[in-house]
N, C-alpha and C positions, 0 to 999 in steps of 0.2 A: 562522828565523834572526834576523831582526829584532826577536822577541821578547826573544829570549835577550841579543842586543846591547844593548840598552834598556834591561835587565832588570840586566846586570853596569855597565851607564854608572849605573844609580841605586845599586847597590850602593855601587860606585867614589865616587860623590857621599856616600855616605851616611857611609860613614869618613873622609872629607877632614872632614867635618862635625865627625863624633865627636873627628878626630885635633886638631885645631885647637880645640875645645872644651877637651879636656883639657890642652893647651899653655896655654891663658888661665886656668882653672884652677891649674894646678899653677906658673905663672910660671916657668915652666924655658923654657932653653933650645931652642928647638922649631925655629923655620923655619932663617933665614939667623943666621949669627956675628952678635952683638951686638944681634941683635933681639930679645932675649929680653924680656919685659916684666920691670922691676923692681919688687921692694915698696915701697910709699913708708913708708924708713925714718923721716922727723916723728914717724910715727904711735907708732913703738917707742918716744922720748924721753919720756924724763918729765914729763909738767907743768908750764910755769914757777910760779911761785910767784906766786899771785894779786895783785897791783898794788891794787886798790880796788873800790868797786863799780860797778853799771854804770853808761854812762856818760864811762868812760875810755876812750881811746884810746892803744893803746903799740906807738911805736915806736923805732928804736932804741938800745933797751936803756933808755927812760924810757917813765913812764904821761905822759898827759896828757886835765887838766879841763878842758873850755871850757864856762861858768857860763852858765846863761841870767840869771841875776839880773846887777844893777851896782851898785855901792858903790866907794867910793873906795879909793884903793890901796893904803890900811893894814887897812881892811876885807878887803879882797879877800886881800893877805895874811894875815890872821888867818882866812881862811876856810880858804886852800887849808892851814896850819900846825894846824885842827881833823880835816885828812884825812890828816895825817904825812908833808907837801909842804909846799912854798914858789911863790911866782907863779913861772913858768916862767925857767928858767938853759937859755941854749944855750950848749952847745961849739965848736958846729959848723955851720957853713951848714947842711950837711943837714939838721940836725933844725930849726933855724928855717924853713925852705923846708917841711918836713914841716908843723909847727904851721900855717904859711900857707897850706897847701893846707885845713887841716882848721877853720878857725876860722869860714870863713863870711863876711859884709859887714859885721858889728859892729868894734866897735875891742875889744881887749884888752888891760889891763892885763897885764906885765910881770915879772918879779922885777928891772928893771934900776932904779937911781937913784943920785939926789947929792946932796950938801948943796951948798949955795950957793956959788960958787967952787973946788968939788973934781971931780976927777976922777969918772966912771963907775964902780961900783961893783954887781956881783951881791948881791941878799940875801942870798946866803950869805955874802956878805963877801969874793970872790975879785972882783979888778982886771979891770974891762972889758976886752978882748983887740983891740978893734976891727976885731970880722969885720966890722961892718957898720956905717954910718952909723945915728945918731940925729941927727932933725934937730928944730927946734925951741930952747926957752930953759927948758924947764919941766924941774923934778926926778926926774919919775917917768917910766918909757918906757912906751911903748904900740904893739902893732899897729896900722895902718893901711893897710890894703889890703895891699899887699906891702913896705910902706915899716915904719918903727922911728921912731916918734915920741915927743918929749915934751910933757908938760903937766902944769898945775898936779895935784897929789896929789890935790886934796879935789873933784877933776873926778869924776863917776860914770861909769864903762864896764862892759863885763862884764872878767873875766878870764882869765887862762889859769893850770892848777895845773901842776907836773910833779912828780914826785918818777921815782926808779929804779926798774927794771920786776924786774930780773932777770935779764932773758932775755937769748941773746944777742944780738949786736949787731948790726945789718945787718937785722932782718924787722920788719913790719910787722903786727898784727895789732889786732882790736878785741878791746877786755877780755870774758874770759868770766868775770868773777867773779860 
């Protein structure tokens, strides 16, 4: 008798096994409501449209370069404007807090500057918005630790490129180009 018991306990064991197998499997609905595992839909989406080469880092709906090389700030923008970018434009705290996290302990040049006695101005040519302080007297901005600084142009640092990623807006990813 104890054969027989032992014998339908492995059975018994042996289709929980199977049954919970094909539940992971087949992603359906199997045990309890709402535990069913889901497909991870990312993977159906199309491919964003490649940013640049490697390299880049893109997030929120922009790439972004951080140079190992340094050159002054017109260099540096002529660098980032040979990859179909400009020195980094933020919108948004977020994506400056993002480039901050991702730059490392060097300083970076900018897309921010002025002429002498004017206002803050993006290389692209849109009006500084004043998410954040730049401090300093000099023309051209710069990272500095978590700070936005200025100094003279023809100062060597490395830089930062951005240009539009594509993708949408809110995820984080490193470039697979």
């Amino acid at each position: 008798l104890q054969g027989k018991i032992l014998l339908a306990h492995l059975l018994w064991v042996t289709v929980l096994i199977v049954f919970a197998s094909l539940c992971l499997a087949l992603t359906s609905p199997c045990a309890l409501p709402g535990a069913a595992i889901k497909p991870d839909v990312t993977e159906l989406r199309p491919p964003a449209p490649s940013c640049s080469p490697d390299g880049w880092i893109c997030s929120l709906g922009n790439c972004y370069y951080f140079s190992e090389d340094e050159g002054n700030w017109k260099s540096a923008q002529n660098y980032c404007s040979s990859h179909a970018a400009s020195l980094a434009v933020y919108t948004s705290l977020e994506a400056l807090n993002t480039t901050k996290h991702h730059k490392g302990p060097a300083n970076h040049w900018v897309g921010l500057l002025r002429e002498p006695g004017q206002p803050w101005r993006w290389v692209d040519g849109t009006a500084f918005n004043h998410l954040f302080e730049v401090s300093g007297a000099g023309l051209c901005a710069y990272l500095d630790g978590s700070v936005v600084k200025s100094a003279a142009c023809n100062t060597e640092r490395k830089w930062v490129c951005s240009k539009p990623d594509g993708q949408a807006e809110g995820t984080q990813r490193e470039a697979k180009c």
